[in-house]
C-alpha positions in Angstrom: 11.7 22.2 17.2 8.9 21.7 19.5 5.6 24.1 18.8 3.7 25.2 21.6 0.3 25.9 20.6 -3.1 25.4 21.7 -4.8 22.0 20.6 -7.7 23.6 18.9 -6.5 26.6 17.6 -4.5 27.1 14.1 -2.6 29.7 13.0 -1.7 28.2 9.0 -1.5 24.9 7.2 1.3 23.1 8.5 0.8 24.2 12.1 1.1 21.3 15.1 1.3 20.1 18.4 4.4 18.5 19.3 4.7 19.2 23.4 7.8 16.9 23.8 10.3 14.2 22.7 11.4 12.2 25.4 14.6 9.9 25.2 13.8 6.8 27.9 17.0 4.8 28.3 17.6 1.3 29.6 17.3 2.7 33.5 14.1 4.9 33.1 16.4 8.0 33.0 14.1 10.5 30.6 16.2 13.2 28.3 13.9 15.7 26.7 15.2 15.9 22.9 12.6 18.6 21.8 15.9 21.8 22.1 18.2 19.7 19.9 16.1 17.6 17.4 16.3 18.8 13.4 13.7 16.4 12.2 11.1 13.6 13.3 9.9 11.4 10.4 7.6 8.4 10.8 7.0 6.3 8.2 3.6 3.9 8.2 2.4 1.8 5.5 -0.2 -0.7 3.7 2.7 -2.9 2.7 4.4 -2.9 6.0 3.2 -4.4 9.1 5.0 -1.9 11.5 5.4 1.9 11.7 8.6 2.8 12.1 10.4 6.3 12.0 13.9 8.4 12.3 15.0 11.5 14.8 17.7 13.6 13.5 19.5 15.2 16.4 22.0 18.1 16.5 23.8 17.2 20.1 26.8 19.9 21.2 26.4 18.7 24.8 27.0 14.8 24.4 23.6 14.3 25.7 23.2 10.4 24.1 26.5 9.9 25.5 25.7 10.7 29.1 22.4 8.9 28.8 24.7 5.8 27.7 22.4 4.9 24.5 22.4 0.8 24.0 19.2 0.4 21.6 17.4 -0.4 24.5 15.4 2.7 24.6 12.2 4.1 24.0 11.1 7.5 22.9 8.0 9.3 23.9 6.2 11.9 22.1 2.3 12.9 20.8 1.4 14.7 17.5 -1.3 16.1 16.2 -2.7 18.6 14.1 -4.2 21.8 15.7 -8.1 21.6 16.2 -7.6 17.3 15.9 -6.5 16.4 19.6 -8.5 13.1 20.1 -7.0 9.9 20.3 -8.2 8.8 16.8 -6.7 11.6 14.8 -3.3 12.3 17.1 0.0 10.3 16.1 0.1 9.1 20.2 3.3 7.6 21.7 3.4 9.2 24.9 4.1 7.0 28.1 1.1 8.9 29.5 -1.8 7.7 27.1 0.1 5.6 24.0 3.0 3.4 23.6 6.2 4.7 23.0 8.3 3.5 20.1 11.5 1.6 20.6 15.0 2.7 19.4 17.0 -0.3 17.7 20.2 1.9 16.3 22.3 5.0 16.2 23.5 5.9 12.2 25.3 8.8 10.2 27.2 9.6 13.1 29.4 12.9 12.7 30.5 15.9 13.0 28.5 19.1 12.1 30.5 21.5 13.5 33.2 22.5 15.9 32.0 20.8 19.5 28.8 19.4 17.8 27.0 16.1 16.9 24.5 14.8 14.5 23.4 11.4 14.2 20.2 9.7 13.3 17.9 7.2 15.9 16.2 5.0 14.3 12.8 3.7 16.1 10.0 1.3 15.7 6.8 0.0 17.5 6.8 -2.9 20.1 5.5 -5.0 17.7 8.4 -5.0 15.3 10.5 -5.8 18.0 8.1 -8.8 19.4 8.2 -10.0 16.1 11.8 -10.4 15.6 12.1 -12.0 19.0 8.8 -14.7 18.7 7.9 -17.6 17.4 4.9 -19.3 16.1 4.4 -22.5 16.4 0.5 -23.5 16.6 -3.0 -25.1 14.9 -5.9 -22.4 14.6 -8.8 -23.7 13.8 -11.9 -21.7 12.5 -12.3 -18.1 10.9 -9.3 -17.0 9.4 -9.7 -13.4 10.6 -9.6 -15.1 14.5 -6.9 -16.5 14.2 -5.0 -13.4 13.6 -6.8 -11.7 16.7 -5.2 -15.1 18.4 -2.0 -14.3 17.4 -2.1 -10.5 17.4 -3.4 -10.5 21.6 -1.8 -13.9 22.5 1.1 -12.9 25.4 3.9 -15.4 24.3 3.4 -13.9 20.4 2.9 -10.0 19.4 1.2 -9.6 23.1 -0.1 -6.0 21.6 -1.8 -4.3 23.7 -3.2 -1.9 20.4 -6.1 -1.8 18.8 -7.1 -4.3 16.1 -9.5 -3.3 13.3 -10.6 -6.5 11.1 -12.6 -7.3 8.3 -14.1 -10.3 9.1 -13.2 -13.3 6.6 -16.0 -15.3 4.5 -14.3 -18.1 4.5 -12.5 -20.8 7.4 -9.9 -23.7 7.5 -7.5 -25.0 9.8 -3.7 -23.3 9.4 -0.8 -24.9 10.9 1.6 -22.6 11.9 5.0 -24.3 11.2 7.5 -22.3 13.7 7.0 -18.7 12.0 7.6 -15.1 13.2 4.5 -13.6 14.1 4.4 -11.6 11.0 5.2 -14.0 8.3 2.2 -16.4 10.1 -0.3 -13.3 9.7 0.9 -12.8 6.2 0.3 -17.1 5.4 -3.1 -16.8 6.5 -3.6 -13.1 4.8 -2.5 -14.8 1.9 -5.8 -17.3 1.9 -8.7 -14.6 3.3 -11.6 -14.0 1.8 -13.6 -11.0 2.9 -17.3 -12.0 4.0 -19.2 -9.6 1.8 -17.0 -8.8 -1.0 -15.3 -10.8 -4.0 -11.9 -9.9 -2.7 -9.3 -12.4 -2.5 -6.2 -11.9 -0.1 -5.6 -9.1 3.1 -3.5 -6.5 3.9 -1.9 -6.6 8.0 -0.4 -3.4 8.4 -0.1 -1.0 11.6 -0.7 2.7 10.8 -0.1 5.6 13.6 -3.9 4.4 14.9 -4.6 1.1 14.8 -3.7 -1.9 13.5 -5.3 -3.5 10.3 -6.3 -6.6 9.1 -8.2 -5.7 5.6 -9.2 -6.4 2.2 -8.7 -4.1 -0.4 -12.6 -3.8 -1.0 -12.9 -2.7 2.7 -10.7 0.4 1.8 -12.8 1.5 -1.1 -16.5 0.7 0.0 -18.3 0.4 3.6 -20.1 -3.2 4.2 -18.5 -4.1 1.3 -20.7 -2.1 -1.4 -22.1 1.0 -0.4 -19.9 3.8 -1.4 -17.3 5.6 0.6 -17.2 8.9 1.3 -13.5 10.4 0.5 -11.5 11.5 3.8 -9.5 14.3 2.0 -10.4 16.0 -1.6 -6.9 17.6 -2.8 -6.4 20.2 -5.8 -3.1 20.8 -7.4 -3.1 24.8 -7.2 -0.2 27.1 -6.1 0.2 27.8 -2.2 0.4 31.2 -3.2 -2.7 31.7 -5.4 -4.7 33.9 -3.7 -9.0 34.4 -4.4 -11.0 36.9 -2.7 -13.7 34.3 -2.4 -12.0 31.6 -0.6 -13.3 32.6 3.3 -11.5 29.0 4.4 -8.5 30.0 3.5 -6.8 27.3 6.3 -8.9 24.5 4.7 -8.0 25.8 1.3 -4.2 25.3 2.2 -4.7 22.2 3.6 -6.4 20.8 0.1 -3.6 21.9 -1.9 -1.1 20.1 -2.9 2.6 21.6 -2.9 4.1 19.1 -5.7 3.1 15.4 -7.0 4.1 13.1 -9.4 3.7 9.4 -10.9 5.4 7.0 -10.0 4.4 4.4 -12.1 1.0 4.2 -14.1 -0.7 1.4 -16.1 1.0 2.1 -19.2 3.7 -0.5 -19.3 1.9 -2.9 -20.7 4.3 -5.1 -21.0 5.5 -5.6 -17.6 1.8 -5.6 -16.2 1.3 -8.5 -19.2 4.3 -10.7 -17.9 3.4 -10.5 -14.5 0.1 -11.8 -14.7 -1.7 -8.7 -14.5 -4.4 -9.2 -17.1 -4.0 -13.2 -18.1 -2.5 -15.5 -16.3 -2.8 -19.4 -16.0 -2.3 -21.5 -12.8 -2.1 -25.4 -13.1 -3.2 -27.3 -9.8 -2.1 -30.5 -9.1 -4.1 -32.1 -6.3 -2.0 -34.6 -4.1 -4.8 -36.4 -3.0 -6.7 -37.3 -5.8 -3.5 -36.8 -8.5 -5.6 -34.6 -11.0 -4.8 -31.6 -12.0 -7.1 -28.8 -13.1 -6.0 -25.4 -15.5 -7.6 -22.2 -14.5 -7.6 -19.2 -16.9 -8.2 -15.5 -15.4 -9.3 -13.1 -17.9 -9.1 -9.1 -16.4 -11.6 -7.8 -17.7 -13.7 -10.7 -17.4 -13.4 -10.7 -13.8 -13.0 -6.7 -13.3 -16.7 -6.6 -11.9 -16.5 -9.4 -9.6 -14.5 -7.2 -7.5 -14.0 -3.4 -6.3 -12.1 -0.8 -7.4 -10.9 2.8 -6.2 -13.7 5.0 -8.5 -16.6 2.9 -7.1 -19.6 4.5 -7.3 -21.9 1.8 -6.8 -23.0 2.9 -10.5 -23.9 -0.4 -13.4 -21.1 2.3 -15.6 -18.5 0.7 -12.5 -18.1 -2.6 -14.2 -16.0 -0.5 -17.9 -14.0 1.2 -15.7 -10.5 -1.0 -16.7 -7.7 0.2 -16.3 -7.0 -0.9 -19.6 -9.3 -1.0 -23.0 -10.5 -4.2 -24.1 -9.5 -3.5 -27.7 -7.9 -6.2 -30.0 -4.4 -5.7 -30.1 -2.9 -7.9 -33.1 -3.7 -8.9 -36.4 -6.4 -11.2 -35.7 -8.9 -7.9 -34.7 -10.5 -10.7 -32.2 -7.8 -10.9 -29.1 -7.1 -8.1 -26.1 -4.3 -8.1 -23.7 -6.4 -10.2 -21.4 -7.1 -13.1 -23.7 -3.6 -14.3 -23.7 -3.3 -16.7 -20.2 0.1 -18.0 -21.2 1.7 -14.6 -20.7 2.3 -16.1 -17.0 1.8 -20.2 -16.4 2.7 -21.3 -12.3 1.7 -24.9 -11.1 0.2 -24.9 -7.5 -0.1 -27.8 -5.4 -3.3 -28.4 -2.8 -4.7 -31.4 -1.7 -8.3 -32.5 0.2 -8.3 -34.1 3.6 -5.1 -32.3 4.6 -7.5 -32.0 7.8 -10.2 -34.4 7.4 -12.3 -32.1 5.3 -12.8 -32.1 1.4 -11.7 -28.6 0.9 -8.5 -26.9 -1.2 -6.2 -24.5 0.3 -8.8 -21.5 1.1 -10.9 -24.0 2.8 -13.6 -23.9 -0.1 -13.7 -25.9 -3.0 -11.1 -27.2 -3.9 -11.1 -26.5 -7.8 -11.5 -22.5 -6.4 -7.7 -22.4 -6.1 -6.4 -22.0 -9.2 -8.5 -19.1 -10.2 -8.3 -17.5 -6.6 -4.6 -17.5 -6.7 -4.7 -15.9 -10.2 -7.4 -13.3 -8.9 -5.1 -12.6 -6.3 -1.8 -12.0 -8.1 -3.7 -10.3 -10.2 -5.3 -7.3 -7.9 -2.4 -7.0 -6.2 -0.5 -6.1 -9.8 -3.0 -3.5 -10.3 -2.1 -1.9 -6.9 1.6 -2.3 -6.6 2.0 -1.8 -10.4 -1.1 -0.2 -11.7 -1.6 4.2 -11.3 1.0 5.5 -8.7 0.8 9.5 -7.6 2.7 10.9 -4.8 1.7 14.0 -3.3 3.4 16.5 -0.7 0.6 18.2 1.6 0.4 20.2 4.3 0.3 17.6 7.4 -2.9 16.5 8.2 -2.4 14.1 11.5 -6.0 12.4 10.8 -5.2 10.8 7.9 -3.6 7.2 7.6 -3.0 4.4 5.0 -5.9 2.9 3.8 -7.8 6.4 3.8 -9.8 6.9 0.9 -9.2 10.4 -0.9 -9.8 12.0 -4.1 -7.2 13.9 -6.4 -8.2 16.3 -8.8 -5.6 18.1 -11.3 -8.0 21.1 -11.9 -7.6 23.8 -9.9 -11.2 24.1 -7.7 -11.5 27.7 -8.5 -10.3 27.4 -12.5 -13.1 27.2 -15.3 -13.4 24.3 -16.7 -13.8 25.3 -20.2 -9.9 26.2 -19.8 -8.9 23.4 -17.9 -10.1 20.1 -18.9 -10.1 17.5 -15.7 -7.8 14.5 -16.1 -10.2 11.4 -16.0 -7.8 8.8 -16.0 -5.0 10.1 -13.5 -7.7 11.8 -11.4 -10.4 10.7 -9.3 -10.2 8.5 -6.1 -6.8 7.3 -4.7 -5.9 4.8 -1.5 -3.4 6.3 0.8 -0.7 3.2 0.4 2.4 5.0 2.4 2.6 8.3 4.5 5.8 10.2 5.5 5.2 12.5 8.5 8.0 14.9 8.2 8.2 17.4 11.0 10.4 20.0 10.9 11.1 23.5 13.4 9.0 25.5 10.7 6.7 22.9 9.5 4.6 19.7 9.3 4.4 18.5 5.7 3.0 14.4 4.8 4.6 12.7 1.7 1.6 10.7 0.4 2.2 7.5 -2.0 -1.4 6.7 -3.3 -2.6 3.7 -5.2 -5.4 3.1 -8.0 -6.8 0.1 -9.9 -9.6 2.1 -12.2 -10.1 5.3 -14.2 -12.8 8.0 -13.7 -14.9 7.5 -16.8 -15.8 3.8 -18.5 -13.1 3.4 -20.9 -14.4 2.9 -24.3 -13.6 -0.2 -26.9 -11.9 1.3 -29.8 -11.2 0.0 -33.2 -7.5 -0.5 -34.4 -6.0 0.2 -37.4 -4.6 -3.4 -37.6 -4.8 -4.8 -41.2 -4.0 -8.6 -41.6 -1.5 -9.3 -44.4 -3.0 -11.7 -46.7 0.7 -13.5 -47.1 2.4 -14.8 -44.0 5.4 -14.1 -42.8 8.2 -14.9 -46.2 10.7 -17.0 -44.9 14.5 -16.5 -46.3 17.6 -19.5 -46.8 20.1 -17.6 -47.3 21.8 -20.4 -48.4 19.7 -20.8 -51.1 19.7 -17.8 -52.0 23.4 -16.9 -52.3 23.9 -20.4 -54.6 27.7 -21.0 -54.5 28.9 -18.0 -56.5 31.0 -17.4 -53.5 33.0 -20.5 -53.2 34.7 -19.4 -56.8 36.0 -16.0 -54.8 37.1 -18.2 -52.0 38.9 -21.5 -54.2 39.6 -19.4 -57.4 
């Protein structure tokens, strides 16, 4: 499967660099798999904290066999996309200049023909591996966002040896570690970040094909927190084949096009986005030290501009650009689908002098908690639930999670008088997940993007809703019936 090209020249959309595929087993013994591999995919991810991947492999020669596979093995390879050859923009596991992944099984074993194999290896980064194998037990005291770097470099825990890009946190405490994997500690104290210069609460720890991350979701849509971000990709859904004399990019043209997408999910279920939490929600805190409790109500859109969101354009129209209206949405013509904080209640407990200092549990004030928690769940609705698109494109090696990019369901070349642009399921996107898919003929990425705004301000309407004057006429049956029936029944 293996395309042997030059690194800067390109040929089509889809072309790349793939020089080998080496199998290293338990011994150091090397087996080039580039003559009988059908497919690489590697899989990488906001939501995941390692990138992980598949080979399927056509073998007519036993070669796993004879190399007397174990899961101890790593495999070597570097991918890129013609004309992108540095380090930053090439998917690198080579032994050479990377870090190979690790193999950790062998599935759908079986027969594809007469003499011949085909299975699937299954591989991951070192760091997956670390993690399942480590411990943490530890007190970090200080900056959240060091403590991770502690964690993420320290030899008897992930020991990586990769690179680390961090936001640093605004805010710091001291986190007992209480004999945790690597991972899930990382993911306690992600839990309690605060960026320094944003309104964000909570962090994504995720590893993408170049680094690894430890983020807010603010970081990915703005640089230093509020100055706008410049899109890394801008893709069009038009037809591969459409063709247009004017085009004199017609590589680049390609690579902007989108071959098929879909939604996922969008904002419309209201209902599930309502019982979650998504745009009310109510946390009780109970504080052990002092035995009060305090109620904290988050309101959506009341907090919408305290944070930032995908179509940031540092612009005073960014603060109306809800997902959702703020229209009235029942008889009383007064409440939206924020003001309703019962439609999810949790109790939380925190406490002050856990370590001799008068703060909650994201080492601020201690009354903060409540609403954090609530801001929190609350964001990370409107990603994991909120506008969903996934897109098949050309492969495009220099993009990863956390990219921004911009989608737009016009045609570039169309008029716009005949095609009117979609301002709510356009506009800017975060990559969430990417599927490289390489193939003998082809390098295509399956993109999962995420979105927590619309395009345009969205506009408060006025319902239809007419209160009845009568309330709701209740009915005894009973009373109703009288006892005309007992005669049927007695005689």
């Amino acid at each position: 499967m293996v395309a042997f090209k030059h690194p800067d020249e390109i040929d089509k959309a889809g072309d790349y660099n793939l020089s080998h595929i080496d199998l290293i087993n338990h011994k150091g013994d090397t087996l080039d798999l580039k003559l009988i591999v059908v497919e690489l995919n590697i899989y990488e991810s906001i939501y995941k904290n390692a990138v992980t991947g598949t080979v399927v492999i056509t073998d007519a020669k036993n070669q796993i066999g004879r190399l007397q596979i174990q899961g101890l093995e790593r495999i070597s390879f570097k991918l890129s996309t013609p004309g992108a050859s540095k380090k930053n923009v090439t998917l690198d596991a080579s032994a050479e200049t990377g870090e190979p992944f690790h193999v950790y099984k062998i599935t759908d074993r079986k027969q594809a023909g007469p003499g011949v194999l085909m299975y699937t290896l299954h591989f991951a980064s070192r760091e997956f591996m670390r993690n399942i194998r480590t411990k943490v037990s530890q007190a970090y005291e200080g900056r959240l966002d060091e403590a991770v770097q502690s964690i993420f470099k320290d030899k008897d825990y992930l020991d990586s040896r990769k690179r680390l890009k961090f936001e640093p946190t605004g805010n710091a405490d001291k986190i007992v570690i209480p004999n945790l994997r690597p991972f899930d500690a990382i993911q306690m104290i992600a839990e309690k970040s605060l960026p320094e210069k944003s309104g964000g609460t909570g962090y994504f720890f995720y590893e993408t094909t170049k680094a690894y991350h430890f983020r807010s979701w603010e970081s990915m849509v703005t640089t230093q927190g509020s100055a706008k971000r410049v899109p890394k990709q801008t893709f069009f859904y038009m037809p591969l084949k459409h063709k247009d004399d004017n085009i004199k990019d017609e590589i680049g043209h390609k690579f902007k096009s989108v071959q098929s997408y879909r939604f996922i999910n969008n904002f419309h279920d209201v209902a599930a986005n309502t019982a979650l939490g998504t745009y009310g929600q109510r946390v009780i805190t109970h504080n052990l030290y002092d035995k009060s409790y305090n109620i904290a109500d988050y309101n959506y859109h009341n907090s919408y501009q305290q944070s930032v969101h995908t179509d940031y354009t540092n612009d005073y129209t960014d603060r109306y650009k809800y997902a959702i209206a703020t229209t009235p949405v029942d008889y009383d013509n007064v409440k939206g689908v924020s003001d309703y904080p019962e439609s999810m209640t949790t109790l939380q407990s925190t406490t002050q002098f856990l370590h001799n200092t008068p703060a909650g549990g994201y080492g601020i004030d201690v009354f903060a908690d409540g609403y954090l928690r609530s801001k929190r769940i609350s964001q990370f609705n409107q990603i994991l639930h909120g506008t969903c698109l996934k897109l098949v494109v050309k492969g495009q090696s220099y993009l990863e999670p956390g990219d921004l990019i911009e989608f737009r369901m016009r045609p570039v070349d169309s008029d716009p008088t005949d095609v009117e642009e979609d301002y709510r399921y356009g506009g800017q996107y975060i990559i969430s997940k990417i599927r490289h898919q390489v193939t003998t003929e082809d390098y295509v990425m399956v993109l999962e993007c995420a979105k927590d705004s619309v395009v345009n301000p969205v506009v408060m309407g006025s319902p239809e809703y007419v209160a009845n004057s009568e309330r709701a006429e209740l009915y005894d049956i009973y009373e109703n019936e009288g006892t005309s029936h007992l005669t049927n029944i007695h005689g």
